[in-house]
N, C-alpha and C positions, 0 to 999 in steps of 0.2 A: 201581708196577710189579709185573705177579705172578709167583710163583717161577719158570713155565712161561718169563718170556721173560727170565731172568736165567743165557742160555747163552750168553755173546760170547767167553769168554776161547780156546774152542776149540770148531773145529766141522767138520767134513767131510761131504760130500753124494758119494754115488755114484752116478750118474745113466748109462745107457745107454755101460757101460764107463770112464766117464771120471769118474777122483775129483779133488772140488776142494778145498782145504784152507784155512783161516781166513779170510782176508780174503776168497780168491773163492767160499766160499760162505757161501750167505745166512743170514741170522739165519730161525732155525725159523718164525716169521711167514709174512716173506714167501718162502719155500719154498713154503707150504703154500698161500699166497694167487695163487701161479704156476701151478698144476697142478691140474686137476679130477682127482677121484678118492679112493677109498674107503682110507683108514689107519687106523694105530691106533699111539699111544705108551706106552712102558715104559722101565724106566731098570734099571741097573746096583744091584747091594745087595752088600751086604758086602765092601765098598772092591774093587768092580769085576771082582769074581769070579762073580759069577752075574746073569740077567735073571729080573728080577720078574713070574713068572705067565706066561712067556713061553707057556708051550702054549696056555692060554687068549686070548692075545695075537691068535696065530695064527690060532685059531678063528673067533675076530672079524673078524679080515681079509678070512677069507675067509667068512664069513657077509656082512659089509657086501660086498664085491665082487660076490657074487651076486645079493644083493638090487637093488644099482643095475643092476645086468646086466638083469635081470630086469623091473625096473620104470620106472627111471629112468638108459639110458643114457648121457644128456646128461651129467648129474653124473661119469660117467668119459674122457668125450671131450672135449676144447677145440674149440671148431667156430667156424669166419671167421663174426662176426656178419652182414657183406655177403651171403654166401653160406651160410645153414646149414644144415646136413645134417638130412633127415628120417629119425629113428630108429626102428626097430624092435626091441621088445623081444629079449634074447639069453635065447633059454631053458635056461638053462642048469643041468642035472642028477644029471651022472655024478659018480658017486663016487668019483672022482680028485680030485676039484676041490679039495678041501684039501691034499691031497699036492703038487702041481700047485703051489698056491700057496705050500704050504712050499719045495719046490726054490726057486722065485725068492729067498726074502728068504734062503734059508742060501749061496746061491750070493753074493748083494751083502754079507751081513756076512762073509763068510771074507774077501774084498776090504778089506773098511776097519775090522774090530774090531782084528788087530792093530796097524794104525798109532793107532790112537785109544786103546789102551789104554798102550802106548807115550810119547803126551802126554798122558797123564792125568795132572794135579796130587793131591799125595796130599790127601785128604780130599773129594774131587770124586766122584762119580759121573759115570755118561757115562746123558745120555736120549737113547733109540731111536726115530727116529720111518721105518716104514716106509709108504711109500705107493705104490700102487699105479693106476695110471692108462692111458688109451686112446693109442692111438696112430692120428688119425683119418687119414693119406694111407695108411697101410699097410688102414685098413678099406677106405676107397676104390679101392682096388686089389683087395679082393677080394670077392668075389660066392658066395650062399648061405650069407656063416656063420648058427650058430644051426639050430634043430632039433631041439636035445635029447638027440641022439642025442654016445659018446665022441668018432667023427671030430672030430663039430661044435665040440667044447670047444674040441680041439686048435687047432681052428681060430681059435676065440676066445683063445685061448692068444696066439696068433703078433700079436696088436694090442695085449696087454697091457706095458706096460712096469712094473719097480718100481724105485723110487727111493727109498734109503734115504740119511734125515739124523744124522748123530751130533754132540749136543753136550755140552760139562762142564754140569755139574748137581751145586748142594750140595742136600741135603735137608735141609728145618726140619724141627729138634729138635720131637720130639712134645712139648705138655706145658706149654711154658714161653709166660710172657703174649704176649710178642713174635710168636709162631708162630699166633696163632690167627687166624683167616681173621675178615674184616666185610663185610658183606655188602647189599646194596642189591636192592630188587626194582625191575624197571626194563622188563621187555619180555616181550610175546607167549613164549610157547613154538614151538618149530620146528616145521618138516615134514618128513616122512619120520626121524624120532628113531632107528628101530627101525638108520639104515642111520649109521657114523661118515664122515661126507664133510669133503673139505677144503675145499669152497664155503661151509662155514657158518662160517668164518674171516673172510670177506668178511660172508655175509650180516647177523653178529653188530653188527659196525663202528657203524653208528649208532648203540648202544646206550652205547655209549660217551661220547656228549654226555651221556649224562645219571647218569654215576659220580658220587657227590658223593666229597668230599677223603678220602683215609686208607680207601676202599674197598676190598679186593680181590677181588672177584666180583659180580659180578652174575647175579640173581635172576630164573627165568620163571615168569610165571602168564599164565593167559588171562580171568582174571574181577577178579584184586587179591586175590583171598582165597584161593584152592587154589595153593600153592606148590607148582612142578612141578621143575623142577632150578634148575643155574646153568649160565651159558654154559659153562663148562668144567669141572662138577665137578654131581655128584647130592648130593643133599641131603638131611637127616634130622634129624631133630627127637625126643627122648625125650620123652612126654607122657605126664602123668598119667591113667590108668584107672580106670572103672568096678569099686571093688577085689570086688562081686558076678562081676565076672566071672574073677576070678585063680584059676589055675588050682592052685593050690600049689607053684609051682614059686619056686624056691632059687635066690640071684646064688652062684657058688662064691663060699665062703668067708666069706658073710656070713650072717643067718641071718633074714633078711626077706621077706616074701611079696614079690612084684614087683605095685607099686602103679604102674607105668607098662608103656608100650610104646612099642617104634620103630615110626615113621610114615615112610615116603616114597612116592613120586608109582609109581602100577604104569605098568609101560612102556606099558599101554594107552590110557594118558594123554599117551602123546605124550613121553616121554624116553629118552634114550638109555639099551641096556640096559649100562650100563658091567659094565667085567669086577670092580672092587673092590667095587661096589653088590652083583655078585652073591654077593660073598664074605661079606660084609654079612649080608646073609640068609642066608645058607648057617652062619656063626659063630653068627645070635642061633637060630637050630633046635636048632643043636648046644647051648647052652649053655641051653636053656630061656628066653631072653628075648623075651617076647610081642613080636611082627612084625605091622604091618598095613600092606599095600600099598594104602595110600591117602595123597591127594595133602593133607599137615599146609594147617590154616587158619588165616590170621591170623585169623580172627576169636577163634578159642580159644588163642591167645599165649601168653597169661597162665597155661595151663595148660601149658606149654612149661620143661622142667627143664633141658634140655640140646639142645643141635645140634650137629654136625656136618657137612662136607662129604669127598667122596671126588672121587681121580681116581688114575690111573697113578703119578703122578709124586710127588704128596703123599701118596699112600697115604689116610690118613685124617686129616683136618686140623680142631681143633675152634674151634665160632665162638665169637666172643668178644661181636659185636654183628650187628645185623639192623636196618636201615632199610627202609619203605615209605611208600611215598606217600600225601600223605591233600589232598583224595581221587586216588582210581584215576586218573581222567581229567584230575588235574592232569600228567601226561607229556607230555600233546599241547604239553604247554610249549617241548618241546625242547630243554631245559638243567636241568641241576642246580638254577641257582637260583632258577629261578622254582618249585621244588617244595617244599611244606612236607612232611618227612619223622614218621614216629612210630617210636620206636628202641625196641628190646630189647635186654637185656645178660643176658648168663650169666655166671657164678662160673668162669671156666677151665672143663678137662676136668672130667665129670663122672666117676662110678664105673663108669655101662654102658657112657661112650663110652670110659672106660682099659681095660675088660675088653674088647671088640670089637678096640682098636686091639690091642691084648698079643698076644690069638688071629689077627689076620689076620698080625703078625708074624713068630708062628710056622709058622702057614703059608705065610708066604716060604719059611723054610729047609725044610721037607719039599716044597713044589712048585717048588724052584731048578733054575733049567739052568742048567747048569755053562756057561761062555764057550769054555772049551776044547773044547766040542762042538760051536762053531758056528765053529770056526775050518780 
């Protein structure tokens, strides 16, 4: 089970005025597996007093909102398979559009964060998952949205609905052997990466035959060798360098040239641009540790000192072990065990992945929103 679906003990969904509370709503899954449309999740930090990165959160929202606006409306509309609606792009460009989207979700959480923080268990955190989704009889009803033009937003405005999930949430202890993420490589990388939709909850699903035991994520490439993310989490790998190329740069507080660098997949490879990934990179600039946005190889494994995975929820979670399949084309199997796997292990946290994880920390508490501000 991974940490994301271990929220049953409490949960509330506020959906088109009407909030539903524990039993009648649904576990974050199948929420998400209900409703087409563009979201993005965050949790609660320091025992439920502020949301994590929440501006950046935001961002996202409405960057993914846009993008399927723009490119792929069907991912925000649910449409009668019998009867399905022919879409046309929503061009959508005024410079409200993130305000716009901000009103929605600060209007649905003043609604359900006081009750939720009210049944919050001490040592829990609450994950936030907002989403944002079409409303296709009210498109149906109306004629010329789109254009580009502010009218036109507004217009696109009046079909959007948001629907916000709240559930408890403990977060694994960084650090300790228990908490570290294993990992299996297992399926294609997706379409459309650049945009967070809730159809890839579904689309994900078959990939699931093929977890082997004691797994918690699974792994995307498109060739078996350039490792691109994991279904729920981006991915990173500390590898050793070419020490001709070190630049003389200093780990604080130790006193060694940096003989490696962090590796993960550039978003032009087809992964989502996650908001912790960018903090990632944003931390290894600030601190001098060599960054290359390229997609880590198994083929050079062996040269692999440390991993990592990232998401909202886990923050930054280090791997413990990595299986892949050998060969590639043994998946067409369709089950776990007709695959011979080749496994990697790492020593726990490493030293760059405890300095990355320390700094994105502290940059919780200097980029916190306060909860009383969205109340």
């Amino acid at each position: 089970m991974l940490p994301e679906q271990k929220m049953d003990s409490m949960r509330f969904l506020y959906s088109k005025g009407v909030l539903s509370c524990s039993s009648d709503a649904p576990p974050i899954t199948t929420f998400l597996e209900s409703l087409p449309g563009s979201y993005t999740t965050t949790r609660t930090h320091e025992n439920g007093t502020t949301l994590l990165f929440w501006e950046r959160h935001l961002k996202r929202l409405s960057n993914s909102t846009r993008i399927l606006l723009n490119s792929n409306p069907e991912l925000i509309f649910k449409t009668n398979k019998k009867s399905p609606l022919l879409f046309s792009p929503f061009p959508v460009t005024a410079l409200k559009w993130e305000s716009r989207i901000r009103s929605l979700v600060s209007n649905s959480l003043s609604q359900v964060l006081p009750i939720a923080l009210k049944e919050r268990s001490k040592g829990e955190e609450l994950a936030v998952t907002a989403l944002v989704s079409g409303d296709i009889e009210k498109l149906k009803a109306m004629k010329n949205v789109g254009g580009g033009g502010d009218d036109d937003d507004k217009g696109v405005f009046q079909v959007l609905d948001l629907h916000l999930h709240i559930g408890s949430y403990i977060p694994p202890v960084f650090g300790i052997e228990e908490s570290g993420a294993h990992l299996a490589l297992v399926g294609h990388g997706r379409d459309l990466a650049d945009a967070k939709y809730s159809d890839w909850v579904r689309l994900r699903k078959p990939l699931e035959k093929l977890r082997p035991p004691s797994v918690t994520e699974l792994l995307l490439s498109n060739d078996g060798d350039r490792i691109l993310e994991g279904c729920m989490t981006n991915f990173f790998v500390i590898c050793q360098r070419d020490m001709s190329e070190a630049e003389g740069k200093y780990l604080d507080g130790y006193n060694n040239v940096y003989s490696v660098e962090v590796q993960t997949a550039p978003v032009s490879d087809g992964v989502l641009p996650g908001v912790i990934r960018e903090l990632v990179i944003e931390v290894c600039h600030s601190k001098g540790i060599p960054v290359c946005e390229v997609a880590p190889s198994w083929e050079k494994h062996q040269l692999w000192e440390e991993a990592f995975v990232t998401n909202s929820l886990r923050v930054l979670q280090h791997v413990e072990t990595i299986k892949v399949p050998q060969p590639w084309e043994s998946l067409k199997s369709k089950c776990f065990e007709g695959i011979s796997w080749i496994e990697k292990k790492f020593e726990g946290p490493g030293i760059i992945t405890k300095v990355i994880q320390k700094e994105i920390m502290e940059r919780a508490s200097t980029e916190s929103h306060p909860l009383n501000e969205s109340i």
